[in-house]
N, C-alpha and C positions, 0 to 999 in steps of 0.2 A: 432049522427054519430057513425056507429057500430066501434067497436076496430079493428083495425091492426089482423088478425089469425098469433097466432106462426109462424117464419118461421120453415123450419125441419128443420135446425142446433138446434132450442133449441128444437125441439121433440127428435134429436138423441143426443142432451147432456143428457136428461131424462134419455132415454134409457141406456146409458154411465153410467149414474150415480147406476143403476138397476143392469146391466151386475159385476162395480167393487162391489156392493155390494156382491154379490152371490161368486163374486172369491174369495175377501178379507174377505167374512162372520165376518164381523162387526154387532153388532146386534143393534136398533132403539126401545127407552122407550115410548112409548107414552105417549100423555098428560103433566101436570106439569114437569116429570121428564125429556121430550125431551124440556122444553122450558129450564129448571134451565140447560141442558147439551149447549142447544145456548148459552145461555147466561155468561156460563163460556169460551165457544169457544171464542167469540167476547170480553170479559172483555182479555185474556189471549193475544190475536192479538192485539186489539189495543191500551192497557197499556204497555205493551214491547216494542210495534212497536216506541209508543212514547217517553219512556224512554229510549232507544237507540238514538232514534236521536235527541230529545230536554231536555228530563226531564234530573233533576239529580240526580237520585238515582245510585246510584253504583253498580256495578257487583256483591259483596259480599251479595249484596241483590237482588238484579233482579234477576240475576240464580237461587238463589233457591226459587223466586216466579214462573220463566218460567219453572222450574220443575217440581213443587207439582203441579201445573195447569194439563201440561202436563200427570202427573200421575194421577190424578184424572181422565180425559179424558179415558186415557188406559184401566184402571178398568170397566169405565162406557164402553167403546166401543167392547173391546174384552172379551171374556167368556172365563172362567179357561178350557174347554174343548169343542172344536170347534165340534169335531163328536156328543155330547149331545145336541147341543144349536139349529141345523143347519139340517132339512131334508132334502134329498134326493131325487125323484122322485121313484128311484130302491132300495132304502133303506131306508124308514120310518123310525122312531123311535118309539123303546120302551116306554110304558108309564111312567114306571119307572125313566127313562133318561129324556122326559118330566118334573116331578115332581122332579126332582132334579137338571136339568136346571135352571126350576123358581128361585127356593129357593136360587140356587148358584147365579146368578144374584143380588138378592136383597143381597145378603151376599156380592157380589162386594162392593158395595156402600160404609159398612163401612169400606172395608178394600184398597178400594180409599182412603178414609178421614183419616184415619193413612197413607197410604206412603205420601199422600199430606203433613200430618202434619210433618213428618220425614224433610219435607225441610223447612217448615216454620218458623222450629224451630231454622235453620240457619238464615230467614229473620231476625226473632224477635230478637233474642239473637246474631247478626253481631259482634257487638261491643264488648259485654262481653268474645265474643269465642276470640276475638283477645289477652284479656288480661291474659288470659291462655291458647294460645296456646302450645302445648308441655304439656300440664298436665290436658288434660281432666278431668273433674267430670263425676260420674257411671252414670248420666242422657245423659251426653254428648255421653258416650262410649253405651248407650242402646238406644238410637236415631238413633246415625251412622249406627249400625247394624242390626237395625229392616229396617230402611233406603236404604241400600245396599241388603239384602234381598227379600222384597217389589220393591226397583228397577230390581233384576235380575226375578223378578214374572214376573214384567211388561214387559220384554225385550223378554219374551219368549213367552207370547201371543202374543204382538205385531208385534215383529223380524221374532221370529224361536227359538227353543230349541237351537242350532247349538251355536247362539251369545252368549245364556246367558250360556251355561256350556265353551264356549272359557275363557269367561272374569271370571269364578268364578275357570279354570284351574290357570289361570295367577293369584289369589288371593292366592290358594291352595298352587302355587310353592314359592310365597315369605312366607308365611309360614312355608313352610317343604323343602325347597331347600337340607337343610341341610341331608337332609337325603338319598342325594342322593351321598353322600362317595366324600372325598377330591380329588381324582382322575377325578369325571366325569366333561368334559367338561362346563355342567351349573352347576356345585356347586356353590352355594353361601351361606354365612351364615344366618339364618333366619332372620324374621320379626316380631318384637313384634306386636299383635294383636291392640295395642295402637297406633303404628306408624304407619301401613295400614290403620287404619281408619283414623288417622290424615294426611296421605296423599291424602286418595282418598274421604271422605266426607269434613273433615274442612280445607283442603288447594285447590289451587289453578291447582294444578298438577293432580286432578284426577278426577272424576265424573264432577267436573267447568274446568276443561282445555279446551283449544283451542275449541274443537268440539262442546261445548254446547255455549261457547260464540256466537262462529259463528252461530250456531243452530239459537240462539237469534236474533242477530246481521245483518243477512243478510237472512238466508233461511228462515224464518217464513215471511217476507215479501215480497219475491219471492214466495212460496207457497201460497202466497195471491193474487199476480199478476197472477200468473198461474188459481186460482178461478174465479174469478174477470174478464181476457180474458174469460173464456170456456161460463161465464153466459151472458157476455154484446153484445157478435155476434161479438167480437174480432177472438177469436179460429172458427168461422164457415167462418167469411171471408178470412182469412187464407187458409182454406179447398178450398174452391168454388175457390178461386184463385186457387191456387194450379189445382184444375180439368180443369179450367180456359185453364192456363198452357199448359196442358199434357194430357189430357183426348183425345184429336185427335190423338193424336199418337200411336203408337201400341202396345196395353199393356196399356191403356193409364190410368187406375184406378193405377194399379200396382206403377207409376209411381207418380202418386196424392199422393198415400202412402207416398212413399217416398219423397218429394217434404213439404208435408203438417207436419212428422213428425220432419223435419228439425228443421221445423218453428218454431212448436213449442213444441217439444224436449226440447230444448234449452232453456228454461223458464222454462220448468218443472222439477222437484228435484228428478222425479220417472217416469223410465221407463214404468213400472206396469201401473201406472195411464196414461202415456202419451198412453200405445198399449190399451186400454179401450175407452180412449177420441176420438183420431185419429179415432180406429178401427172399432168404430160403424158407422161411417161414410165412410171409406175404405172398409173394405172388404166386406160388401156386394156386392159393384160396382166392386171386384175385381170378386167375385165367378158370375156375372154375365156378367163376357166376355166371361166367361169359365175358369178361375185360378182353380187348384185343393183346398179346403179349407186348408189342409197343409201348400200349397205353398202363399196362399191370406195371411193367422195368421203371417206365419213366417215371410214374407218381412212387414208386418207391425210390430212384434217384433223387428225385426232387423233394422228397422229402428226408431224405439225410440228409441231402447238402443242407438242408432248413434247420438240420439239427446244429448244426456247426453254430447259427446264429443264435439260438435257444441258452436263452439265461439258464442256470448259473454257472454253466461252465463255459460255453459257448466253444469246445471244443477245445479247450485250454488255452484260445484268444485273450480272455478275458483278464488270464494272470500275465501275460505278457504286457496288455493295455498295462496294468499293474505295477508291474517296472518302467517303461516306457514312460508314463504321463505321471506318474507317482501321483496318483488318487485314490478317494479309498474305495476298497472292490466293492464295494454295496453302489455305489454313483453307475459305475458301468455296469451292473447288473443290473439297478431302474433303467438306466439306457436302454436294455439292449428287448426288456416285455414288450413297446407298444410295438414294435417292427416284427418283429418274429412272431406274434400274433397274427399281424395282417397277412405275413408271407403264409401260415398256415391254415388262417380262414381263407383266403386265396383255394389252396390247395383242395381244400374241404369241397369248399364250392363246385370245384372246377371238377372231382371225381363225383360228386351227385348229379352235375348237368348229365357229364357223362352217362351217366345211368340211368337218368332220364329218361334219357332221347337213344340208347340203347335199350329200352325198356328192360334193363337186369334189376332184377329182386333180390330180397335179401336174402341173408343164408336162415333157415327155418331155427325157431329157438331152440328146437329137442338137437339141435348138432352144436349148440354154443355151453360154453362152460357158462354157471350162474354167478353173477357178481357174488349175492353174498356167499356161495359156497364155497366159493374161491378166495374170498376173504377170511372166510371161518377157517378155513386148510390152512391158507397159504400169507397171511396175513403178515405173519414173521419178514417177509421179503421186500416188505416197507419200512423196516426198520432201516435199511444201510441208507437209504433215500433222504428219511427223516430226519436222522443222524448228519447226515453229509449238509443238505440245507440249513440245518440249525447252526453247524460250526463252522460253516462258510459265513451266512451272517453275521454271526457273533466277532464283532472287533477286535477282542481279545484273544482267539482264536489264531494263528499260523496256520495259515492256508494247506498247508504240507504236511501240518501236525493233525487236519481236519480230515484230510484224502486217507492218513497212513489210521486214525482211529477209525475210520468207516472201513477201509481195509480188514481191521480184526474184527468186526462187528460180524460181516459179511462172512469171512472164514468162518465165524463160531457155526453162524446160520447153517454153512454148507453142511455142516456136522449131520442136522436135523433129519434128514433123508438119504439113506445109505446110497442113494443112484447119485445124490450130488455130491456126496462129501470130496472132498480135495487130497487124494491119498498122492500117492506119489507120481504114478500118469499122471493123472490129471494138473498137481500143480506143474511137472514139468514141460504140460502144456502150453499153461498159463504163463512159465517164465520165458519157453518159445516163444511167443506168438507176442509177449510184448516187447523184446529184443528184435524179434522181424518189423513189426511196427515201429520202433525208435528207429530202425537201421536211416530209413526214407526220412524220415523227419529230421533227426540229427543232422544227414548231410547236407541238407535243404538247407537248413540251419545255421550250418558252418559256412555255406557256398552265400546265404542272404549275408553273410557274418565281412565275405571278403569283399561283395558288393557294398556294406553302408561303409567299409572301411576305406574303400576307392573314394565313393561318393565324400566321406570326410576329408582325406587327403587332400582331394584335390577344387575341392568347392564344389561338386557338379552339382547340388539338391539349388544352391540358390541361381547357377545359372540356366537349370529345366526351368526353374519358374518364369524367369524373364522371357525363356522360348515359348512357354506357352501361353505368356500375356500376348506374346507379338503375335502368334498363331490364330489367338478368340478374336485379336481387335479389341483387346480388354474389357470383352462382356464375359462375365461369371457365367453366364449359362454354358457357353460356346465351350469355356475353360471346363466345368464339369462333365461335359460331355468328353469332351479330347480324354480326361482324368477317368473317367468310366473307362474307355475304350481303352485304356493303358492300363487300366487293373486287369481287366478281361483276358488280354493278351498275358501279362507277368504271372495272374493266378494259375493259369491252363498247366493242371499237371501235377499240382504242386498240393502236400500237406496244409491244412488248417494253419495253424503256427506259422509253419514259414514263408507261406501266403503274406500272410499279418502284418510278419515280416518285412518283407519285399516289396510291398504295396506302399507299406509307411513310409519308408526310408524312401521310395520312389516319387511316388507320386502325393503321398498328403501335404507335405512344402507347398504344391500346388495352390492348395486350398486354404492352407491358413496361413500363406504371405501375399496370395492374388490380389498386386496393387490396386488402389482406389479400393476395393471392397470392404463397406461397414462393418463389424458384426454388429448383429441384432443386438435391440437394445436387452438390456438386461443379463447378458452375457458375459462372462467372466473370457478374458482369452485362454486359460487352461479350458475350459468347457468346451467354446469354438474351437481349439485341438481335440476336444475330444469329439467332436461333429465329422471332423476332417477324416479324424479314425473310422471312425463307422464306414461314413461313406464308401471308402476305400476298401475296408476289409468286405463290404459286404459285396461287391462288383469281385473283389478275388475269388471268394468263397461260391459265387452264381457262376464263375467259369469251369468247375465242374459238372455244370450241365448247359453248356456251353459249348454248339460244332464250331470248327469240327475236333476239338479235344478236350470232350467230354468225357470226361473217364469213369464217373458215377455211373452215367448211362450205359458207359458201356461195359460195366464191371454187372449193374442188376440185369443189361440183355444176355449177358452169359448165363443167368438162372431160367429167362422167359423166353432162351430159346428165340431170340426176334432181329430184328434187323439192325444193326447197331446206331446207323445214321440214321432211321425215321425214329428210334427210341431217344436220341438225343433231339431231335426236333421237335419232338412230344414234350419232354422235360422243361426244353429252352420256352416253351409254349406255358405250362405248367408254372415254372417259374415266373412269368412275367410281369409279375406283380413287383419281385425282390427286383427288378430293374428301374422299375417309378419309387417305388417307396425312400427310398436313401434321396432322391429328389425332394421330394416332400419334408420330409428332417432336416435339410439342410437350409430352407427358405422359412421353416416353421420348427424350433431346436425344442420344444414344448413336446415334441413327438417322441421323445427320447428323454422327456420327464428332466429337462433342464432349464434353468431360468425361470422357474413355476412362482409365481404367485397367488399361493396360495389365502391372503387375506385380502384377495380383490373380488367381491364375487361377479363383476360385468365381467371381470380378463376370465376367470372360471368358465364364466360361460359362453364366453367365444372361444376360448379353449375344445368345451364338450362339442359346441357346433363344427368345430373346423376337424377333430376326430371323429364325429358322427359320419361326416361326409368322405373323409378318409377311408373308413371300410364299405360304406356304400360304393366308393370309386373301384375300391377290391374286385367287390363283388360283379359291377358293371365289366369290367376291364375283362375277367371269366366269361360272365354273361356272351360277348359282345365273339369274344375268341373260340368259345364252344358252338356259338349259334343255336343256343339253345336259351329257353329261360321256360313259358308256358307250351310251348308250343318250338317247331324247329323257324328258324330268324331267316328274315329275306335278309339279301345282301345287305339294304339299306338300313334293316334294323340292328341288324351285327354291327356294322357303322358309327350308327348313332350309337350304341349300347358302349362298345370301344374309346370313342373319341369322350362320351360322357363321363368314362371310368378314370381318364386322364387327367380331364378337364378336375370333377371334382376332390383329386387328391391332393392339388397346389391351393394353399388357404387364402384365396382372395375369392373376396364376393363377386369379383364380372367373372372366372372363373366356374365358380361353382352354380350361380346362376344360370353358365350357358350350359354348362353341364348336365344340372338337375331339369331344366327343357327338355335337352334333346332325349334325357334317361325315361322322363316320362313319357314324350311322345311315344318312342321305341317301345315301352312297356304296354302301353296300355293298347298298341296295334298289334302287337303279339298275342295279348291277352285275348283278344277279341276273337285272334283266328284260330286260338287255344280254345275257347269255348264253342266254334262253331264248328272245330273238326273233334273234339271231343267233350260232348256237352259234361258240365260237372267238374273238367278239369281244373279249373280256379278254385274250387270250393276248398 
């Protein structure tokens, strides 16, 4: 009996997989060396995975095995110098850079195998370091800092330069603080070179804090689920659903994008990797209604990064918030529906205008799969989904015990169809590709790990706050604004998680110590932290489409073939809704389903009123930026259309009254010139 042929969801996972190479220029050992790199992949996933959730080895040793792993990985995956390693089509390489490519390569390996050792040497020696902590020996003190070194090596191939000189400033200043005269607002007294290493390699507070736990703890086996869907025809039913969907409507790929990035976004820990996955499947079908490739890249950018914010995983944010605020995960996953709704009917809106006023039609039904046939076939692929929401809700459940049962669920599935099942390629693709994924995240992780650990040392989270009350003039708006533009900046580059990260430790202090500032009534102060989080993670997370280091955008223009900076302009445009909405939540915390009164019914229903107006401001804010709505918009009505989309998203009544004016002036002169250049168009 001949085999099952691939279907094209796994020829365009292939493809997928081809495309993030060439973005993320990773390079591949052949032979022994790509088998010895599986197989530390797969030893590092499933010995952690296990020791988190059954084994008992302890943190003081598991971290610094999920480290050195990790480290080694980094070394073996990224090259000391990407433009030497990586040709061109337009720019060949020198032979010279060739022959010094090689060589630097194999010279990775041993200088993997020292920063791997740098942690191991916390595995082995756990015990011993406990019993002189506070008085290191010179092996201990030349460990730590060959260690920290080697890790900011690794953070800067993997990351970006940007991370690893942030986290080695933050090193520098607990350092030489002092030197910055009793007067200046961050003076603080130095740092013995002994005590920085003892806080950020042999304690708990810095390279092991919060973010690598959780690195461990949770995102390595979502980064594994997220594999594991793309390869078993999990992530391609998703898709075809999706087209399923919305593929008859107008704009109707456009719309798949968006739809299928939700999906699965939201599983996934990286943008980058979600507008790759999605993308090779979307935007061809976008650029083949007729989308401009700019405009196909950027709503597929923008709509992964949407994913990251998309309850219930929110890109593995969500389990962090989790340790971080010690709340329980069902609060921050009501949080996080009404916002990632708006960001997506946003999105929605904004690829139908488009289609509009580009007159592109839908794709015709005899070339779309039929929902219920595709249910009848393929139904079974809602099971890992079902499964997975059910035991994330359930309180009794371990979040980890929930990931790793949807995990075998999903395996059995694969079973069902000879093209998907998980034989041995195929899982050791899936144990690749989540080890190259950890690689960037982990170090983020350990580099966010040496920043909060500075930031703790030396006070600096309560003396930014003081700079930036002096900076607004101690207006909360002024202060939110400056706090935006400092997530924007910190996100640019950087994984979900460790985003999250870097953001919180940074800039949330901002928001929930900003002197004179009330909370809302009804507000518990663990809530208003949890306000201050949002805020913050969602300005990180929008810096992925974000010029000019927008990496979403320009990870989906390598699929669409388009210009990289007008695709990221596209995006940032696309997105700018998720730049007001975190405004609105934070003046109105109801928006994120906290403080709710639900036995009032007047507060109920200035509630419904002040969310009504909310996605109407959505929709204007689109309206207003496309210059489209009935008809294409004179300047003056894109204006009004914009200013009114603003106006009505901040919940006060002189606010949304001047808003819903000017919305309906703009509307209804549109409308009018919509029906006299195309009679019937309103109907």
């Amino acid at each position: 009996m001949p085999e099952e042929p691939a279907p094209a969801g796994a020829i365009a996972a292939q493809s997928a997989a081809d495309i993030e190479e060439k973005i993320l220029r990773f390079r591949k050992f052949p032979g022994p060396l790509g088998w010895l790199y599986s197989i530390v992949a797969a030893t590092m996933t499933v010995v952690v995975i296990y020791q988190v959730g059954w084994g008992g080895m302890t943190y003081a040793k598991l971290l610094p095995l999920f480290l050195g792993l990790s480290l080694l990985t980094v070394f073996y995956l990224f090259p000391a110098w990407k433009s030497w390693s990586f040709e061109r089509p337009d720019k060949p390489l020198a032979p010279w850079k060739k022959r010094a490519a090689w060589w630097l390569a194999w010279l990775d390996i041993p200088l993997g195998l020292v920063a791997a050792g740098c942690a191991f040497y916390l595995f082995y020696y756990a015990d011993d370091l406990v019993l002189r902590a506070g008085d290191p020996s010179r092996m201990d003190i030349v460990v730590a800092s060959t260690g920290l070194i080697l890790l900011a090596e690794a953070t800067r191939r993997s990351v970006g330069l940007p991370m690893a000189i942030l986290a080695a400033i933050f090193v520098i200043y607990a350092r030489n603080a002092h030197r910055l005269g009793a007067t200046h607002p961050l003076y603080v007294r130095s740092k013995r070179w002994e005590l920085i290493l003892e806080q950020l390699w042999f304690g708990n507070e810095g390279v092991f804090d919060i973010p690598v736990q959780v690195a461990a703890k949770y995102v390595l086996v979502f980064v594994l689920l997220g594999a594991v869907f793309k390869y078993s025809g999990v992530g391609e039913f998703f898709i075809n659903f999706a087209y399923a969907l919305t593929g008859h409507r107008r704009g109707g790929p456009a719309k798949t994008a968006v739809l299928a990035s939700a999906m699965m976004g939201t599983v996934s820990g990286s943008s980058i990797a979600n507008a790759v996955t999605t993308g090779a499947f979307t935007i061809p079908m976008m650029r083949r209604v007729g989308y401009r490739p700019e405009f196909a890249a950027a709503v597929e950018a923008s709509a992964s990064t949407g994913g990251q914010i998309m309850p219930p995983i929110m890109g593995a944010a969500a389990f962090v918030m989790v340790e971080f605020l010690a709340i329980p995960y069902r609060t921050i996953v009501l949080a996080g529906i009404i916002p990632a709704l708006c960001f997506f009917f946003g999105a929605w809106v904004m690829v139908h205008l488009e289609a509009k006023r580009r007159g592109l039609r839908s794709v015709p039904r005899s070339e779309l799969p039929r929902v219920r046939e595709l249910l009848k076939r393929d139904w079974y692929y809602l099971a890992p989904f079902v499964v997975l929401i059910g035991l994330l809700m359930d309180p009794t459940t371990d979040i980890l015990h929930a990931a790793v049962y949807t995990l075998g669920v999903t395996i059995l599935i694969s079973f069902i169809r000879p093209a998907t099942r998980l034989n041995l390629a195929r899982t050791r693709e899936v144990f690749d590709e989540t080890a190259r994924n950890m690689a960037g995240v982990t170090m983020a992780c350990a580099a966010a790990g040496v920043i909060g650990g500075m930031v703790k040392l030396t006070g600096f989270g309560s003396k930014i706050v003081f700079l930036v009350n002096d900076w607004s003039g101690g207006i909360f708006l002024i202060a939110l604004i400056l706090t935006m533009i400092a997530c924007l900046v910190l996100g640019m580059g950087l994984p979900t998680t460790a985003t999250y990260v870097l953001v919180v430790t940074l800039a949330a202090p901002i928001i929930v110590n900003f002197p004179g500032h009330q909370i809302p009534n009804g507000l518990s102060v663990l809530h208003w932290t949890l306000v201050a989080h949002m805020f913050v993670f969602f300005y990180g997370v929008v810096a992925d489409v974000t010029p000019p280091v927008a990496l979403s955008a320009y990870a989906a223009s390598g699929i669409a073939g388009s210009d990289q900076f007008k695709t990221g302009l596209e995006a940032f445009k696309i997105s700018t809704n998720k730049f007001l909405v975190p405004f609105a939540f934070v003046f109105q915390p109801a928006f994120l389903l906290l403080g709710m009164r639900w036995t009032d019914p007047l507060w109920i229903a200035e509630f419904l009123f002040d969310l009504t107006f909310l996605f109407a401001g959505v929709l204007y804010i689109h309206a207003g930026l496309s210059r489209f709505m009935y008809t294409h918009s004179r300047w003056w009505e894109a204006t009004f259309m914009f200013v009114a989309g603003v106006l009505m998203m901040f919940p006060t009544y002189t606010t949304t009254g001047i808003g819903a004016a000017l919305a309906i002036t703009a509307t209804l002169a549109n409308r009018r010139r919509g029906r006299a250049e195309s009679p019937g168009i309103a109907a």
